[in-house]
Steps between C-alpha positions, in 0.01 A plus 500: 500500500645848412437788747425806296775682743845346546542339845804536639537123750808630692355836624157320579632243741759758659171695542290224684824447744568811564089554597512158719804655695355797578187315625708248732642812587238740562314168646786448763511908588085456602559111693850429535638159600596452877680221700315443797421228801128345546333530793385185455682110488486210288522127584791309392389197324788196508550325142675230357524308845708167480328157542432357832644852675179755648579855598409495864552922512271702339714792350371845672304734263746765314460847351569610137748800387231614206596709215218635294321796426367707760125452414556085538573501868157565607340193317791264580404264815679125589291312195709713295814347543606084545797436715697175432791310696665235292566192707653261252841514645342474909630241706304340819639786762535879521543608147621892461530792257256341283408768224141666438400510174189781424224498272229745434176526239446851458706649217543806597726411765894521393662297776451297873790447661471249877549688801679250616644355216532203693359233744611209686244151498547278676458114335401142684494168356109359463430196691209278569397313821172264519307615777197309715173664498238529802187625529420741697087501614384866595157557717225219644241349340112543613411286785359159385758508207804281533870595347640238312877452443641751258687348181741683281602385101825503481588451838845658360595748313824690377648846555720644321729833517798693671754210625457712856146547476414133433704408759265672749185273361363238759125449377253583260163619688194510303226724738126353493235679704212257641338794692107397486531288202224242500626303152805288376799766353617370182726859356852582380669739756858672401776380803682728731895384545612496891843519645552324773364784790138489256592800376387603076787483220343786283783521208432561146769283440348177689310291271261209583422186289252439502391854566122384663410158652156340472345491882246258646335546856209257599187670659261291639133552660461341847164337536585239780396549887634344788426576897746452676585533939703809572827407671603746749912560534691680815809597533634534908394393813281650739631593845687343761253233706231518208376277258290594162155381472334370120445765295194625365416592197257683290410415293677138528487401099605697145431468166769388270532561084744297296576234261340146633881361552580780736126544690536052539836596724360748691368408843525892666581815497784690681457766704741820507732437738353592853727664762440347871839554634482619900093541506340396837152620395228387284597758129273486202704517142355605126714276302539465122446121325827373303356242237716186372721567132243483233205577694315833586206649714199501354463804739790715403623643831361281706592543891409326784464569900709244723453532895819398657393401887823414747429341880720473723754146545444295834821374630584282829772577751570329806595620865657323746297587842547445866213347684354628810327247773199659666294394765796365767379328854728688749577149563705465166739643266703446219750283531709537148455761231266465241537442107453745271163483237491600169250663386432543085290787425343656170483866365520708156854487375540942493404460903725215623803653291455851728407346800786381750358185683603498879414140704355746766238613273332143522352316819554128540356317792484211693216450770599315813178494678484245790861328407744388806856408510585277215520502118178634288393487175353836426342642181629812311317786413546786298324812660639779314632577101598862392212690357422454150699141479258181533676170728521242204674208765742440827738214614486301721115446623593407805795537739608306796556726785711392859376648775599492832471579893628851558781493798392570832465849589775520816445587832587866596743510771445747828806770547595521791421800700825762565620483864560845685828614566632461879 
């Protein structure tokens, strides 16, 4: 095509240069270019990371040296820019001075340089450890309902991660709550790992396989009755010199709830252990009802009132008395001294252990009414017990007694009378 002007090709393109020039320029005199440092940070993303080695440190957050125009800043935020961290040379410890390596999408920006330039990971060989797996039942099921035993599939699983952090495994816990379920559980539930205090191992780095376990719990409605005597329990003894009386109880039977093998075994029902240590006085308890394994109230809560009564323990102690001999003739009198009796009396225990027996606090006779000189047979009686303590027996019956002719009284003997002096 011919222009009908001559063109000259040189001058034209020397013309559009010179006209972009002065645009950059008169474009950089109204928004020049700056070199400045965000106010905001940018995660440093680990790449290229060798096989069977896991960073274990997550590189802190860095800020960017930006060089753009002056208008950019305001629209540039941390989605702006990628910060990478190649690993590829990383060994499994502290690996430093590892360069940062800045992208960025918008294209007005002219350069991002890492403030630092640098970071330092820090690598671990990945290891794996099979772990058991328990189950760990949450809440109670509605009274009448019956909690099966929990199964787990697998009953194993494995962990694996950090060398150090798998270490600290013990057990894979999957949590199940039972709290007033009234049917079977048949779910999938994701498992917590445990060290060995029960405390969580929350790492990004920890992975389970097989990351959720299939979880089966047996719930069972209880429509079997058995009544049953109530058993009462005690702990301590009563008091010194007393003794505990049956119990009573009220009401003296319970209901139980539970599977027919575990109702067939069960003859009674505990009682909450009732305290009785030191008590010399009738005491009246409220006690709670502790049913066999298996089995439960039909009356949730049930209590019942026991009456404790004590009385006081008889014993027997024996005293070893002297007799007296009443009713002497003038005639007569003893001629030897007489045996001792014992006597066996009966009292309540807490009396007889304060109470110091003396032989003079008893009175044993014999009665010698109309006996001479010569040996007698006479009977023994017990006259007098201390108050409050009942005679249960004495020994001997009978005792033989000497008696004899007192010695003559002598003659008294006249003084004779003082004679006068010359």
């Amino acid at each position: 095509m011919r222009f009908p002007f001559h063109v000259d090709i040189s001058r034209a393109v020397f013309a559009v240069a010179l006209a972009v020039l002065l645009y950059f320029v008169a474009l950089n005199e109204t928004n020049p270019e700056s070199r400045n440092l965000t106010s905001f940070t940018v995660p440093v993303q680990p790449v290229n990371v060798p096989a069977g080695l896991v960073v274990t440190t997550a590189p802190s957050p860095i800020k960017l040296w930006v060089r753009a125009p002056n208008n950019v800043f305001g629209r540039l935020h941390a989605d702006s820019f990628t910060a990478q961290v190649d690993t590829s040379t990383a060994i499994a410890d502290d690996n430093d001075n590892l360069p940062v390596v800045v992208n960025w999408t918008d294209p007005d920006v002219h350069q991002a340089d890492p403030e630092p330039g640098t970071v330092r990971l820090h690598l671990e060989e990945i290891r794996s450890q099979t772990l058991p797996v328990r189950v760990n039942l949450t809440g109670q099921v509605p009274q009448q309902y019956l909690l099966g035993q929990a199964t787990v599939d697998p009953t194993q699983m494995t962990v694996t991660g950090p060398a150090s952090l798998v270490g600290q495994a013990s057990e894979a816990v999957v949590d199940v709550s039972v709290d007033r379920v009234t049917v079977p559980i048949n779910g999938v539930y994701t498992p917590r790992i445990l060290d060995s205090r029960g405390n969580d191992l929350k790492d990004l780095n920890l992975r389970s396989s097989p990351p959720s376990l299939s979880v089966q719990v047996p719930i069972t409605q209880q429509t079997q009755y058995k009544e049953v005597g109530v058993h009462t329990v005690t702990t301590g003894q009563p008091a010194v010199g007393y003794v505990v009386q049956p119990l009573e109880v009220n009401p003296s039977t319970a209901t139980l709830v539970g599977d027919s093998a575990a109702l067939e075994s069960a003859n009674f029902v505990d009682t909450a252990p009732i305290d009785i240590n030191g008590i010399s006085t009738t005491v009246v308890r409220n006690v709670a009802l502790s049913p066999p394994a298996k089995t439960i109230l039909l009356q949730e809560g049930q209590t019942v009132t026991v009456t404790v009564r004590v009385t006081t323990l008889s014993i027997n102690q024996t005293v070893r008395v002297p007799p007296s001999v009443t009713n002497l003739s003038g005639s007569v009198q003893l001629a030897r001294p007489l045996d001792l009796v014992s006597v066996t009396i009966s009292g309540p225990a807490p009396a007889l252990s304060n109470l110091a027996l003396n032989p003079n606090d008893f009175k044993v006779v014999l009665d010698a009414s109309g006996k001479g000189p010569g040996r007698s047979t006479l009977d023994v009686k017990v006259t007098q017990v201390p108050t409050g303590l009942t005679l249960e027996d004495f020994s001997p019956k009978q005792i033989q007694v000497d008696l004899s002719q007192p010695p003559p009284t002598p003659t008294p003997v006249p003084s004779p009378s003082p004679q006068p002096n010359p």
